[in-house]
C-alpha positions as CSV (number, residue, x, y, z in Angstrom):
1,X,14.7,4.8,26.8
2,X,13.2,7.5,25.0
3,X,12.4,10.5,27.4
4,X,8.7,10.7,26.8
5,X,5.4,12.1,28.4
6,X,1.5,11.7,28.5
7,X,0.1,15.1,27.8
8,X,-3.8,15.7,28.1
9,X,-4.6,17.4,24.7
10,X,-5.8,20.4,26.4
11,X,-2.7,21.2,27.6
12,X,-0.9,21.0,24.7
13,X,1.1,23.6,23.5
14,X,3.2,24.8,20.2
15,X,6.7,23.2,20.0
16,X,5.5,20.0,21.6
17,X,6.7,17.1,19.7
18,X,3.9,14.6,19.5
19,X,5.4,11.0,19.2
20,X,2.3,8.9,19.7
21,X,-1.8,9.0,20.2
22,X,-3.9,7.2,22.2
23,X,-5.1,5.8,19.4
24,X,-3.7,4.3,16.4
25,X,-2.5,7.2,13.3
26,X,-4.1,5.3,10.9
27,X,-7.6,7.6,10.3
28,X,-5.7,11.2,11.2
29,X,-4.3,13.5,9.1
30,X,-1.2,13.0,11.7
31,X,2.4,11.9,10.1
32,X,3.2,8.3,11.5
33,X,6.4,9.3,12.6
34,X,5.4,12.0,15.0
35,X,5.5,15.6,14.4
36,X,5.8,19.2,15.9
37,X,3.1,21.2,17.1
38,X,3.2,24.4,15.0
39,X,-0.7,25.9,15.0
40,X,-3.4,26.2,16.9
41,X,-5.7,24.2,14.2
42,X,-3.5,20.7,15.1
43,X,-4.5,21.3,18.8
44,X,-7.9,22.0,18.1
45,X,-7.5,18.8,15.8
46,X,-5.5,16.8,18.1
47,X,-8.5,17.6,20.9
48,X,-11.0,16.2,18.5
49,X,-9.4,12.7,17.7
50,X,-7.6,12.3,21.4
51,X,-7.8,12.7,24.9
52,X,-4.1,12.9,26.0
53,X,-0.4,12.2,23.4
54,X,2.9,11.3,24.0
55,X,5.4,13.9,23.8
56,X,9.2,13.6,23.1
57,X,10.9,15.8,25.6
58,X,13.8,15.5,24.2
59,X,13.0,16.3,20.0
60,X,10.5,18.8,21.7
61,X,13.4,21.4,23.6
62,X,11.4,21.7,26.8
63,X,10.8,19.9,30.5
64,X,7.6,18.8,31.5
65,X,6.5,18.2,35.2
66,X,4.2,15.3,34.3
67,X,4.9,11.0,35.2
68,X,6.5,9.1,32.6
69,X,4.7,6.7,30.6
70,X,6.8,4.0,29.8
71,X,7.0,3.5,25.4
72,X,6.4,0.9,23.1
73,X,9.7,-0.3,21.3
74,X,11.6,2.5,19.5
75,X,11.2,2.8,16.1
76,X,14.1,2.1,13.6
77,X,15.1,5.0,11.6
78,X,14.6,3.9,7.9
79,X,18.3,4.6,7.5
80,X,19.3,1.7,9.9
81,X,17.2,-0.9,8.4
82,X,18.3,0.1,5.0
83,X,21.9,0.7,6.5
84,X,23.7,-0.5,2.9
85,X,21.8,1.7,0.5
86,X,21.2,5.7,0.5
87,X,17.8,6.6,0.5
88,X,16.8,9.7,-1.0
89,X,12.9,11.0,-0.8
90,X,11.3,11.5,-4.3
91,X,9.5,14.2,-5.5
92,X,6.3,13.9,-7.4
93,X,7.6,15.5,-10.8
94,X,3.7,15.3,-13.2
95,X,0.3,15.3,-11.7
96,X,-2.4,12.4,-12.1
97,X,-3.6,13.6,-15.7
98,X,-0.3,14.3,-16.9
99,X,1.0,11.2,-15.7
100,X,-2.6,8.9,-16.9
101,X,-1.7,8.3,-20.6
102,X,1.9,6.7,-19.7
103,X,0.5,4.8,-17.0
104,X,-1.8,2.8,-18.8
105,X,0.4,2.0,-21.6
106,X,3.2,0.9,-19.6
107,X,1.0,-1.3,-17.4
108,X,-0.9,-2.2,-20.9
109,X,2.3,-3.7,-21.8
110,X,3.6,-5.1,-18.6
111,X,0.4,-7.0,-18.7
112,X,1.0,-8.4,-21.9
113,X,4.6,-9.1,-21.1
114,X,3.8,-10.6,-17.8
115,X,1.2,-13.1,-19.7
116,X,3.8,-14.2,-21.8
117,X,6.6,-15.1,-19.2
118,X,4.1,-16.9,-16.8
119,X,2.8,-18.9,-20.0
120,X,6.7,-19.8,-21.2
121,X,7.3,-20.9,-17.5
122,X,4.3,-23.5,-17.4
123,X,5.9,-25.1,-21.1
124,X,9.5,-24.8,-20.4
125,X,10.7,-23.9,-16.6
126,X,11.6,-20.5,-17.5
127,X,9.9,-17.0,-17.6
128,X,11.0,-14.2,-20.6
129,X,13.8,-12.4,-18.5
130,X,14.9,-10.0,-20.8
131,X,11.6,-8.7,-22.0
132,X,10.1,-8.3,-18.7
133,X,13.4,-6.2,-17.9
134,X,12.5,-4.3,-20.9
135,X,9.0,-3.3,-20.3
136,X,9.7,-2.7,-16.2
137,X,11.5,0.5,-17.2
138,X,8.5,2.8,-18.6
139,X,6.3,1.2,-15.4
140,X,9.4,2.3,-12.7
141,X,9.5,6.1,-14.4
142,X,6.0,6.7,-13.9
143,X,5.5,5.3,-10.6
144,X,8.7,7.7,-9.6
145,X,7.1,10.2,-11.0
146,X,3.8,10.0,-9.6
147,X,2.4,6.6,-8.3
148,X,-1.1,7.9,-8.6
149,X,-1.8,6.8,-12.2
150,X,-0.1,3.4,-11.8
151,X,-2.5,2.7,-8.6
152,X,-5.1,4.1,-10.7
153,X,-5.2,2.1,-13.7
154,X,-3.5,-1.6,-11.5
155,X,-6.7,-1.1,-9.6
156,X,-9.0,-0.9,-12.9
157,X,-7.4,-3.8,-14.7
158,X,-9.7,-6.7,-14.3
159,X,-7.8,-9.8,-16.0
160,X,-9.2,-13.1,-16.2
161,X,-6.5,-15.0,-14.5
162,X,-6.3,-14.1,-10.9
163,X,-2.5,-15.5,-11.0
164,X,-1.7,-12.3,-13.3
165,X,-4.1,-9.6,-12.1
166,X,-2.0,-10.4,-8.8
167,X,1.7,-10.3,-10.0
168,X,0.9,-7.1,-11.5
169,X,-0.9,-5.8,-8.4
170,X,1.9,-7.2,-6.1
171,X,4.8,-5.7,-8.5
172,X,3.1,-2.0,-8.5
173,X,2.8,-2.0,-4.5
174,X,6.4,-3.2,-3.7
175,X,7.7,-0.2,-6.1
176,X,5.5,2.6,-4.3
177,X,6.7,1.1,-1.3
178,X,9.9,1.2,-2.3
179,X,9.3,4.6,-3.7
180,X,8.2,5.9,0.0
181,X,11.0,4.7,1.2
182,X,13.1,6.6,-0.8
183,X,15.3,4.0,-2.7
184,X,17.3,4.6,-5.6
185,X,15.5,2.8,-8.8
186,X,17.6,0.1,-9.5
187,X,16.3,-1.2,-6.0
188,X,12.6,-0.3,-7.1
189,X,13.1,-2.5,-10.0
190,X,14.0,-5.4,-8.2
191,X,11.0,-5.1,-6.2
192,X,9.1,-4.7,-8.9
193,X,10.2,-8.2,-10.4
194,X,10.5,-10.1,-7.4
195,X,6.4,-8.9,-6.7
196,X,5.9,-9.9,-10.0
197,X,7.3,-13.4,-9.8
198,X,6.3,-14.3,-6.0
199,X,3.9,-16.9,-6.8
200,X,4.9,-17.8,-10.2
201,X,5.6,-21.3,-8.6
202,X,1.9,-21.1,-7.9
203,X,1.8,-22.5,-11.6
204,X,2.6,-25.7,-10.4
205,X,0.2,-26.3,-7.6
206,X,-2.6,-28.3,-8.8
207,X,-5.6,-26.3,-9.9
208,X,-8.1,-27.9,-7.3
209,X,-5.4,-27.3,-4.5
210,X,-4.9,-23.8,-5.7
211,X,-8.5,-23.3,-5.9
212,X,-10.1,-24.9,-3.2
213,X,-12.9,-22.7,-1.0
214,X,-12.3,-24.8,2.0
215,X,-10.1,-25.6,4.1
216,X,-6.7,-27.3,3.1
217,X,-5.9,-30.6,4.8
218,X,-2.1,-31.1,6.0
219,X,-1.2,-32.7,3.1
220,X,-2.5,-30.0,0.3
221,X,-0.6,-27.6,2.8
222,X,2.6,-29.0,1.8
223,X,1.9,-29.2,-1.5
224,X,0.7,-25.3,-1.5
225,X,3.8,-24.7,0.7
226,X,6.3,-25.9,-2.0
227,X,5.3,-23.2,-4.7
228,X,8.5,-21.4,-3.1
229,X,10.7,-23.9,-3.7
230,X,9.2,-24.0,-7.2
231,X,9.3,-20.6,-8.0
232,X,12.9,-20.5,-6.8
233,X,13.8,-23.1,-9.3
234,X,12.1,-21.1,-12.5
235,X,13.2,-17.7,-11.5
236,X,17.0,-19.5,-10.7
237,X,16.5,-21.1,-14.7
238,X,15.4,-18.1,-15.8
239,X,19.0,-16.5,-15.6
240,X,18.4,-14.2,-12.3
241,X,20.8,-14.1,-10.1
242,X,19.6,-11.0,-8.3
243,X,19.8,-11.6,-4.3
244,X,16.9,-9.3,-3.2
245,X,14.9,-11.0,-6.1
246,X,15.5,-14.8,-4.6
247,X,15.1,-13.3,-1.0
248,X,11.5,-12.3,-2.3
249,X,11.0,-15.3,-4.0
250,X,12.5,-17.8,-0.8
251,X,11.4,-15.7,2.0
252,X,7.6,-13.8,1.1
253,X,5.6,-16.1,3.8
254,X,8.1,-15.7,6.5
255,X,6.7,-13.1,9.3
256,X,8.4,-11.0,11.5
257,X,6.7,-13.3,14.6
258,X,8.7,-16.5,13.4
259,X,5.3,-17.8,12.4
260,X,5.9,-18.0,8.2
261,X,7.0,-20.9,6.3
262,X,9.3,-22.0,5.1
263,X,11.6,-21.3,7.6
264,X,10.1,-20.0,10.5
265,X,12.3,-16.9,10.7
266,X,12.2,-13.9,12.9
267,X,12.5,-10.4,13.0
268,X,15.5,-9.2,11.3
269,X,16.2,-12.8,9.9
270,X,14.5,-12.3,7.5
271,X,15.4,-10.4,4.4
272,X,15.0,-7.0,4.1
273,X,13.3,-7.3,0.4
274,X,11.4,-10.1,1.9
275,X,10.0,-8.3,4.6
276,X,8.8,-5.8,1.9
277,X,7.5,-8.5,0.0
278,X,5.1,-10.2,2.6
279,X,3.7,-6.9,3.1
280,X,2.8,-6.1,-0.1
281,X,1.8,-9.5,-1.1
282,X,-0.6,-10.2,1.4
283,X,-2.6,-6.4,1.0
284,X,-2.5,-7.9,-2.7
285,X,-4.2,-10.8,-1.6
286,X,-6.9,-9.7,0.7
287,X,-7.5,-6.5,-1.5
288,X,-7.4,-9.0,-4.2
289,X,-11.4,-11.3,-4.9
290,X,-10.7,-14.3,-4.3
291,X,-12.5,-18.1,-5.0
292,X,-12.8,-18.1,-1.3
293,X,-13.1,-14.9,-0.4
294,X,-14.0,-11.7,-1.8
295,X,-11.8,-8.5,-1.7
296,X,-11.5,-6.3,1.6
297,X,-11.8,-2.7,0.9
298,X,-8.3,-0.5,0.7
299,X,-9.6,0.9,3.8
300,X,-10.6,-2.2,5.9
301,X,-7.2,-4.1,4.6
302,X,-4.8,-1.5,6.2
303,X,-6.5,-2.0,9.3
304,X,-5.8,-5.1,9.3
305,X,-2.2,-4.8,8.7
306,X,-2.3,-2.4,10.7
307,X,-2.8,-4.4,13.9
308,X,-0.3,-6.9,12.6
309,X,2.7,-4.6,13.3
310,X,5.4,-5.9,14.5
311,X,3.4,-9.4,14.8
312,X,3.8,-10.6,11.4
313,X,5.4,-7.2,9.7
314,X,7.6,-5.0,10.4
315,X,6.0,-1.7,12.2
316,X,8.7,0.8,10.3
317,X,7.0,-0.7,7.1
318,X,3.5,-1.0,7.6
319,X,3.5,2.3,8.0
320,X,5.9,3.4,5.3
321,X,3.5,1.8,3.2
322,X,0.2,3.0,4.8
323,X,1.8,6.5,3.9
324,X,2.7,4.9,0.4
325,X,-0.8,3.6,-0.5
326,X,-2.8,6.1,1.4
327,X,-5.9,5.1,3.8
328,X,-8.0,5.4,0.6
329,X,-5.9,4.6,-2.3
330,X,-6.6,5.2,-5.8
331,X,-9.5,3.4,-6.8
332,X,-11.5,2.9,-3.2
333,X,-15.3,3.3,-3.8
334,X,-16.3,6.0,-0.8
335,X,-19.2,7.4,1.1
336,X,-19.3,10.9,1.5
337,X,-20.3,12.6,5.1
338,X,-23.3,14.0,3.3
339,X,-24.4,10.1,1.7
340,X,-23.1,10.2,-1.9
341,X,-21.1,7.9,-3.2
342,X,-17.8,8.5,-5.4
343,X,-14.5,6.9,-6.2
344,X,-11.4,8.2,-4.8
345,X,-9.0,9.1,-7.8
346,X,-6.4,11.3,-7.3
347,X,-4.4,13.3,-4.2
348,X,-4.8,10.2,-2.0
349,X,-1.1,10.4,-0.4
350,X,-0.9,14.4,0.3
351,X,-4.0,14.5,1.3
352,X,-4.6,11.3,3.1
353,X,-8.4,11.8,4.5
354,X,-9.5,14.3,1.9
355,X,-8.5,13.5,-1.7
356,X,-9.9,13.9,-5.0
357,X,-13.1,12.1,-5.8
358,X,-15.1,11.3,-9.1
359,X,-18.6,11.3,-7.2
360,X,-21.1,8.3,-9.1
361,X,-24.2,8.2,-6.9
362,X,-26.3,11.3,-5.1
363,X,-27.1,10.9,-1.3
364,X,-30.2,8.9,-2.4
365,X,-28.0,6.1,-4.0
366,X,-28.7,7.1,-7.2
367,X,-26.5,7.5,-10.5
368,X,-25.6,10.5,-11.3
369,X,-26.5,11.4,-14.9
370,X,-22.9,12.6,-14.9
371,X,-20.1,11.9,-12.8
372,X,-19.1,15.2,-10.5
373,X,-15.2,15.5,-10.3
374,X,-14.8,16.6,-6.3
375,X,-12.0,17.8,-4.5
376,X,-12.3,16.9,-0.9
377,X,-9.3,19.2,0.4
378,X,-10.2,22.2,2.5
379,X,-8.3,25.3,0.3
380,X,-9.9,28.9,0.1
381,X,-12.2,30.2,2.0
382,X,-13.6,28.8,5.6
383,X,-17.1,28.7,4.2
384,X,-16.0,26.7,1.4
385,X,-14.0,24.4,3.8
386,X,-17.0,23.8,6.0
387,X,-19.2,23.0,3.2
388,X,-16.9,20.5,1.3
389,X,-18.2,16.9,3.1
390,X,-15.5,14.4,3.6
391,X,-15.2,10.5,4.0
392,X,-17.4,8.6,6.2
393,X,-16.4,5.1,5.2
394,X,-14.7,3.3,2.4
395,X,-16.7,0.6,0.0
396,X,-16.6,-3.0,-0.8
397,X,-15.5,-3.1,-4.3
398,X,-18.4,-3.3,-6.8
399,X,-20.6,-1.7,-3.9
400,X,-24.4,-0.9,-5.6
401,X,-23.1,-2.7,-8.6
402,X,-20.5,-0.2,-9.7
403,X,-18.1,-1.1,-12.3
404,X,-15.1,1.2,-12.1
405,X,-13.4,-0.3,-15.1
406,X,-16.7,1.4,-17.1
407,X,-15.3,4.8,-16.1
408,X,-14.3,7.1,-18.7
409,X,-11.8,9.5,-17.3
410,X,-11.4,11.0,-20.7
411,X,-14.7,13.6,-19.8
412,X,-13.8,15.1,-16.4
413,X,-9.8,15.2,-17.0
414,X,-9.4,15.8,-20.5
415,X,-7.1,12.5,-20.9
């Protein structure tokens, strides 16, 4: 058991190891994993957000006369889970603008690519293998890279066919995750295809089932159920033989609870790659507008699968992936502390709660004649970090009828 202790926040001290809140991470600037006191300032901030922590005695190199609080389960070091493959952290090697321009042509392409394989597997049972391979490659360097631009332009994409717009979406979040994670790129790419192809058995669900803004009955369950078994046979016809990719495929509605279909599994059952894939797929969804529901913010959707840990996802992956994505990902329409609106474009994973906004609307709710590039991170003086505002809330998409796929990034970045 892990030798830990409540600590009231005003008698914290530097060199404490923090290993928990008393409240969940998600909305502080706090890494997930715990950290080391090292300033005053994460006292100070620490004494804002919480009344008392838990502290790791034993990471922490000191004794504390306080009662033991007993923990919640220990958390797996990433190394264990992925205990076959060596993880190695990446490195953000361009910045947003650099990295824009091959962003939206690999995803430009992807797109069209994507189209094509999902339209050859509705005639003939089988989806264009080898090009898809092809035009994975310029997508997987720029997300290594820097995923911001990827998120960026996914997010802007607005594609008639729900099926695709998702597949994309999907495909792009299991690679950053993979990406945060740290493993090696021949694994991101099979993430990347089995996002891509989750539902492609989907195809064969008919479109009134598919559809449907009620309820299912038992019956159209099953039916809706058997896209796996579907999807497994086009992606098997298709030529891949990739075992992560068929986990995906087989295994993306399982949940770590034992509640998922198709086979009920549990925990460590199921698939490592599937795990991954559940998570990403169902942020997808619900960030996603659907005919029966329409799209939670970023914001809202990783609170939601935030409470899920280790319910239906795995806890060590939620929040690798909250860390991945950011609170406020590329993309998230904002309101600022002092009531203007913006759109959060750039900076979102370093600086989780104060990134780099394009603000749209004043604090009166109306447009801006032009667009006010904002960074939100407290650098240089104090008086300039006291007046900066920061985030009050994230958006519904298309919040006071913006359209952020009008949005010319070309005048405030140059690209």
């Amino acid at each position: 058991m892990l030798d830990t202790r409540k600590v009231a926040t005003e008698d914290l001290q530097i060199g404490m190891f923090v290993s928990r809140l008393d409240r969940p991470w998600l909305g502080t600037p706090f890494a997930m994993q715990g950290f080391r006191i090292e300033n005053r300032e994460q006292i100070e901030e620490l004494q804002k957000l919480c009344k008392y922590v838990l502290v790791d005695n034993e990471q922490s190199g000191m004794s504390l006369s306080l009662p033991k609080t007993r923990s919640a389960r220990q958390h797996l070091p990433l190394e264990t889970i992925f205990f076959d493959r060596s993880l190695k952290p990446y490195r953000d090697q361009t910045d947003f603008i650099q990295e824009h321009a091959a962003a939206n042509q690999a995803i430009d392409v992807l797109t069209d690519d994507l189209q094509q394989s999902y339209e050859r597997a509705t005639r003939d049972n089988r989806i264009h293998t080898v090009m898809l391979r092809q035009s994975l490659d310029p997508l997987l360097g720029s997300v290594a890279r820097n995923p911001d631009a990827s998120v960026w332009v996914s997010r802007l994409k607005r594609h008639d066919r729900y099926t695709y717009q998702r597949a994309l979406n999907t495909g792009i979040w299991a690679v950053a995750l993979g990406r945060e994670l740290g493993l090696p790129k021949s694994d991101l790419r099979s993430l990347a295809m089995g996002g891509m192809l989750l539902d492609v058995g989907m195809l064969y669900v008919p479109s009134d089932i598919a559809n449907a803004q009620r309820p299912l009955s038992p019956d159209e369950a099953e039916v809706v159920q058997a896209h796996i078994e579907h999807g497994l046979e086009i992606v098997r016809a298709s030529g891949i033989m990739n075992r992560d990719v068929l986990d995906m495929v087989a295994h993306h509605h399982e949940r770590y609870n034992g509640s998922g279909y198709p086979r009920g599994l549990t925990e460590d059952r199921i698939p490592t790659f599937a795990r991954i894939a559940g998570l990403v797929d169902t942020y997808s969804a619900i960030t996603t507008d659907r005919g029966y529901a329409s799209a939670l913010s970023p914001a809202a959707a990783m609170r939601a699968l935030y409470d899920m840990r280790d319910i239906e996802f795995q806890a060590e992956l939620v929040e690798a992936f909250i860390r991945a994505v950011g609170i406020y990902p590329a993309g998230t329409l904002v309101e600022l502390t002092d009531g203007s609106v913006a759109v959060v474009v750039a900076e979102y994973r370093a600086h989780r709660l104060r990134p780099t906004v394009l603000r749209l609307l004043d604090a009166g709710k109306r447009r801006l004649e032009k667009p006010e590039l904002l960074k939100l991170q407290a650098d240089g003086s104090s008086w300039r970090r006291k007046s900066l505002p920061g985030i009050r809330r994230s958006l519904e998409p298309d919040a006071f009828g913006i359209q952020l796929e009008e949005i010319d990034l070309h005048e405030y970045f140059g690209i």
